[in-house]
C-alpha positions in Angstrom: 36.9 -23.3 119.9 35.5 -25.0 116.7 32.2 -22.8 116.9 32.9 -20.2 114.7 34.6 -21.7 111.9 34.9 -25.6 111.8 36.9 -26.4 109.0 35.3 -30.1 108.9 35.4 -32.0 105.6 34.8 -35.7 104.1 37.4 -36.9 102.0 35.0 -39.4 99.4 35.3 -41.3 96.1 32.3 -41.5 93.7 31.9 -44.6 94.5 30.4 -44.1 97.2 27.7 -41.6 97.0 24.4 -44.0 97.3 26.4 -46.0 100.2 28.7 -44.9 102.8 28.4 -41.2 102.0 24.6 -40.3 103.5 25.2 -42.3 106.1 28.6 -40.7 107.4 26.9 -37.0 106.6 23.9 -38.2 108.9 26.6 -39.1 111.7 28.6 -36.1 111.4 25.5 -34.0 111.5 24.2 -35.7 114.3 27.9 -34.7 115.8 27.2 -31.2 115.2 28.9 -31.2 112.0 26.2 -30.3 109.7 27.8 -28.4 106.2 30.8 -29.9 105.5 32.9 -29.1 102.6 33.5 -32.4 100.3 36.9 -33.0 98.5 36.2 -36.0 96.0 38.5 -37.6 94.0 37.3 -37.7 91.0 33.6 -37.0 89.9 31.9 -33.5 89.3 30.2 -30.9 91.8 27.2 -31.2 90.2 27.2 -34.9 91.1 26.7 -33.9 94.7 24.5 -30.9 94.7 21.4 -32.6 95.8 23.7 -32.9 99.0 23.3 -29.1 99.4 27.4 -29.3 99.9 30.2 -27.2 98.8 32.1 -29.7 96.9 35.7 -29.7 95.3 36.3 -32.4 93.2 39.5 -33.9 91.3 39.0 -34.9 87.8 41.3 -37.4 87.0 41.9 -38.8 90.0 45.0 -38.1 92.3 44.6 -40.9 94.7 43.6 -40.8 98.4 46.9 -39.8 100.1 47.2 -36.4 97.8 43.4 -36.0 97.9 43.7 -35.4 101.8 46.8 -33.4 101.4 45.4 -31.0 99.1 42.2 -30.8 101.2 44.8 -29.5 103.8 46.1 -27.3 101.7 43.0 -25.8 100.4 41.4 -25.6 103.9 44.1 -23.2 105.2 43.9 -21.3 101.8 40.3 -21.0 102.3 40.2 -19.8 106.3 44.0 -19.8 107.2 42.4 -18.2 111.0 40.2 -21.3 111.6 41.0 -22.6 114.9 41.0 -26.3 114.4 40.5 -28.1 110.8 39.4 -31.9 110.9 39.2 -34.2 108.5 37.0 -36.9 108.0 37.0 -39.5 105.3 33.6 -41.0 104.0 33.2 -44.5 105.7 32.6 -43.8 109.3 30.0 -42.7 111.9 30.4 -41.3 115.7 28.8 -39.8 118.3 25.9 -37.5 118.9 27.1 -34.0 119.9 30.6 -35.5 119.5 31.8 -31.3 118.5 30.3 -30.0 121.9 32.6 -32.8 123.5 35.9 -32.0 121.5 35.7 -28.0 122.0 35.2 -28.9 125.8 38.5 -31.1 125.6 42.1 -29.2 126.1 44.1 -29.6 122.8 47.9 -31.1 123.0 50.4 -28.2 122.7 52.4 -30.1 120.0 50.0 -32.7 118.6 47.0 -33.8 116.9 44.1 -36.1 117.7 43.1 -39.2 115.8 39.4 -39.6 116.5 39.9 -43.3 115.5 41.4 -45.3 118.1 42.7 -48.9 116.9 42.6 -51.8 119.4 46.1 -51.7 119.2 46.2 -48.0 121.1 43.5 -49.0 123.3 45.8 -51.9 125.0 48.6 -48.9 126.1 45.8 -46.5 127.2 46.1 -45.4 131.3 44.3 -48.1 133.5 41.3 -46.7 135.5 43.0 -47.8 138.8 42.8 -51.4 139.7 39.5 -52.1 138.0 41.0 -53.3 134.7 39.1 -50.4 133.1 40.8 -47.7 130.8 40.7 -44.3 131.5 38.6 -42.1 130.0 40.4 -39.3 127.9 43.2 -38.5 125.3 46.3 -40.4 125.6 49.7 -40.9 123.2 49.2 -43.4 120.5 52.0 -45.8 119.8 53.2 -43.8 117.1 52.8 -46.0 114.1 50.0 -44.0 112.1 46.8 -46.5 112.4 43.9 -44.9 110.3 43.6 -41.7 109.2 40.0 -41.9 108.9 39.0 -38.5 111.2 42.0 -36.4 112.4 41.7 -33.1 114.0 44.4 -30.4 114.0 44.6 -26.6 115.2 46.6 -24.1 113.6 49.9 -25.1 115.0 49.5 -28.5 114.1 48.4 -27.7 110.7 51.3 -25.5 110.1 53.2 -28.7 111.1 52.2 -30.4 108.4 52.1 -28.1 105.5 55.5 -26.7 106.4 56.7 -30.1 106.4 59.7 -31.0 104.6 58.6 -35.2 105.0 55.0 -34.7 103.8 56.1 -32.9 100.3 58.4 -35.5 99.8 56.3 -38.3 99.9 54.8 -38.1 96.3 58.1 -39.0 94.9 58.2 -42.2 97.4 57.2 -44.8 94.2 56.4 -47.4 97.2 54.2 -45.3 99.9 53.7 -42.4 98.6 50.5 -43.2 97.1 49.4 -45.2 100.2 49.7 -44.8 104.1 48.6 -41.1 104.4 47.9 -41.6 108.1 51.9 -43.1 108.2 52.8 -39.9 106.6 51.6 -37.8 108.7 52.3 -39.5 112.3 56.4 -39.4 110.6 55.9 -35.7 110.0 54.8 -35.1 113.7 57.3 -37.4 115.1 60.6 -35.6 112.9 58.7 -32.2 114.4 59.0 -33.1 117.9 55.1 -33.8 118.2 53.1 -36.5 119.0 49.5 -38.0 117.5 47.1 -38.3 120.3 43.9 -41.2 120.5 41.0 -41.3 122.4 39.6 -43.8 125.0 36.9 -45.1 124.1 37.2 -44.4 120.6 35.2 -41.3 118.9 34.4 -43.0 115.8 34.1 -46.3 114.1 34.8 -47.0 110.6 32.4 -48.5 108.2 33.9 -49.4 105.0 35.3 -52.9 104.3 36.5 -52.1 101.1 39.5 -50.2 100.5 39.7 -47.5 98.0 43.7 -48.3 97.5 43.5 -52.4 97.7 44.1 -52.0 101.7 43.2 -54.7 104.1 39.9 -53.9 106.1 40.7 -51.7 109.2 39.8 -53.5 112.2 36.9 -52.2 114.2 37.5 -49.8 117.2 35.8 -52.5 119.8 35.7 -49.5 122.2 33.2 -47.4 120.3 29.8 -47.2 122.1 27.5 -47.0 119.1 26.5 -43.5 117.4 23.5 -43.1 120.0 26.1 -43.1 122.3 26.1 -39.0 123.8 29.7 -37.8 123.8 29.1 -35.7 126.5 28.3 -38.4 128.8 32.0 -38.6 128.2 32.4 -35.5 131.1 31.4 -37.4 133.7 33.5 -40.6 132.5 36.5 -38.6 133.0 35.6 -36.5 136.0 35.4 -40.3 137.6 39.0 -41.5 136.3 
């Protein structure tokens, strides 16, 4: 269960305090994420106190890929007995009640979800019978690391990664690793035996055009269903599969 300690933080850049920040933290709140931690790269707390947020920040900046993994790190320093940690970065919204749906949903043995489901892993998601529909639910992603935008682990899965051999190695990559976290991560699940998990329809929807690392735009999860959308409507979805 995520009740009693949900390790939920934002990953944001200064940048973006007046623009995409409020309106992720309204989403998130909305979700039933309502005091998340921030980890900004670069900036100072008192920037963001009149957020009424814990805030670490990281002054000069270490770039996105090692500002998520230290949030990891720090995370499971902070509450290493949290049950599940996720991580969301600050350009996206979701559903309502979207935490109520995800401690309702059975978490894969040796994997961890990606809440942001690219068209791309929508095409290979389970057909709902011969009505051309997808089924509703968690399926395998192709594997490839598309978006690392909000990822969910428990404890085993964060273990995964913080005991991973692939992940500390990265910073002296001088081509990707200061890119591609969410390629990083998918590698060191893959080399572990485990898998990365999406969601159909897709749990969130990113917002920002403009990459903090010179990125091309994501493209839009076309199966989101707008952050009025109840995720717990999603029961019935795949009681009907």
């Amino acid at each position: 269960s995520m009740l009693d300690r949900p390790n939920t933080r934002p990953g944001t850049v200064p940048a973006r305090l007046e623009t995409l920040l409020p309106r992720t933290l309204k989403s998130l709140a909305r979700g039933g994420f309502p005091s998340p931690r921030l980890f900004v790269d670069g900036g100072e707390p008192k920037d963001y106190r009149f957020l009424g947020l814990e805030a670490t920040c990281r002054e000069p900046k270490v770039g996105t890929p090692a500002n998520w993994w230290l949030a990891l790190q720090e995370l499971w320093c902070r509450d290493a007995t949290a049950d599940r940690y996720a991580i969301f970065q600050d350009d996206l919204v979701t559903y309502k009640n979207l935490r109520k749906y995800l401690e309702l949903c059975t978490f894969p043995e040796n994997g961890y979800w990606n809440l942001y489901t690219f068209p791309s892993n929508l095409r290979i998601a389970p057909d709902a019978g011969a009505t051309g529909r997808k089924q509703v639910g968690w399926f395998k992603s192709a594997q490839t690391g598309r978006g690392a935008v909000a990822l969910v682990f428990d404890r085993r899965a964060a273990l995964t990664l913080l005991t991973s051999l692939h992940m500390a190695e990265r910073p002296l990559d001088p081509d990707r690793g200061w890119k591609a976290v969410d390629g990083g991560i998918v590698t060191a699940f893959v080399k572990a035996g485990g898998s990365e998990y999406v969601h159909s329809p897709s749990l969130v929807q990113h917002t920002g055009d403009l990459s903090t690392m010179g990125n091309l735009p994501h493209p839009k999860a076309d199966s989101f269903r707008g952050d009025d959308f109840d995720a717990m409507e999603l029961l019935a979805m795949v009681k009907d599969n």
